[in-house]
C-alpha angles and dihedrals in degrees: 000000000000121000120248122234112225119223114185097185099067093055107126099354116141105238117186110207118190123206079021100148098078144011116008101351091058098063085039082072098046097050091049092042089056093051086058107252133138101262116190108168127198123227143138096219098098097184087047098048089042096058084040100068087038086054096058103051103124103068133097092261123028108227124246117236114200106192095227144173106210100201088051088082092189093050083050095047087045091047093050088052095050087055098044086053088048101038109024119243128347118250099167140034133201120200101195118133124099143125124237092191112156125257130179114220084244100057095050116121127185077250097059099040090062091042087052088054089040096059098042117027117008097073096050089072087045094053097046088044082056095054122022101085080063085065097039081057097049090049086232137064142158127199124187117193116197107223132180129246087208090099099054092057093045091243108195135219098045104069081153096047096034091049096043084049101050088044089061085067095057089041092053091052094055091053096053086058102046096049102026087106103064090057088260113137137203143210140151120211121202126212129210133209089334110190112224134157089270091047092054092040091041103030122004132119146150084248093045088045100055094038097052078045095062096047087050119087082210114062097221145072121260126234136202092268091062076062102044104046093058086049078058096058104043090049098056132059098271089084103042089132099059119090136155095008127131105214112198122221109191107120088250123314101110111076 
């Protein structure tokens, strides 16, 4: 069994996820969950959220699912204040939630272009303007955005998923910049080819496989706690100095 890492300054701390019900975000709750922190975790996925909860039992706070459609910003700000009421004050944020669903050039419509935007990258500056006065507050704060390495590659088939996913890291250095100066700090990971239970239904084959295998420095797939355990790290004190800056994942293709 893999060791796990401590981190005493998330202990108690009150940490949002969004898109936290399934994949990566999933074991983004986990992670924080085992660190002892008050976990709640955003997602419009009910019977997922729900096992989840139930899942996670065991653990020194039970975690808070908010039944929520992202790209409903109302709903979002509602959901975060629900939480705050519940929980206490927000010290992290997880930007997590996004879908990588393919589209050809020709089938997209102005409607699916905002919903594009909607779904993957609207409700990430939402989120942060709903919390971030928590973390002003508190005189200390850390956000971490999940972005996509899709885009670097110049992955086709998605304009509308790609485009939402390069713009996170601009918006993450802005960010940075704007809220720097209450001690809050802000990163963005990128994750590679995760494997999660959609990527091996949807994607996944033994040509895939081998092929992703040889692009990659590290022989083997990657999985949602590769992920997780980054967003760790940039969420705790071990990484106070790190602010604005976008950290790939990938096992080694991006160079």
């Amino acid at each position: 069994m893999e060791e796990i890492a401590n981190y005493p300054s998330l202990k108690n701390k009150v940490v949002i996820i969004t898109g936290g019900a399934s994949g990566i975000g999933e074991s983004i709750v986990e992670n924080f969950l085992q660190q002892g922190s008050k976990v709640a975790f955003l997602d419009k996925e009910e019977g997922f959220g729900k096992n989840l909860v139930k899942k996670f039992n065991n653990f020194k706070y039970l975690p808070v699912f908010k039944l929520c459609d992202l790209t409903n910003i109302e709903n979002l700000k509602l959901s975060i204040d629900e939480i705050k009421q519940e929980l206490g004050p927000v010290s992290i944020l997880v930007n997590n939630a996004a879908n990588d669903e393919r589209h050809s050039i020709d089938s997209v419509t102005e409607e699916l272009w905002d919903d594009r935007m909607n779904v993957n990258l609207k409700h990430y500056f939402f989120a942060i303007q709903s919390v971030y006065k928590d973390m002003k507050k508190l005189g200390d704060g850390k956000i971490v955005n999940i972005g996509s390495f899709s885009w670097m590659l110049g992955l086709g088939n998605m304009p509308g998923y790609t485009t939402a996913k390069s713009a996170i890291m601009g918006l993450t250095r802005t960010i940075a910049r704007d809220l720097g100066e209450f001690n809050i700090r802000v990163n963005c990971v990128v994750p590679g080819w995760i494997i999660t239970e959609r990527q091996k239904k949807l994607w996944l084959t033994d040509k895939i496989k081998k092929e992703q295998l040889e692009r990659q420095c590290i022989k083997r797939m990657l999985l949602p706690n590769d992920i997780a355990k980054l967003v760790l790290f940039f969420s705790s004190d071990q990484s106070s100095g790190i602010s604005a800056q976008n950290y790939v994942v990938d096992g080694g293709i991006v160079v």
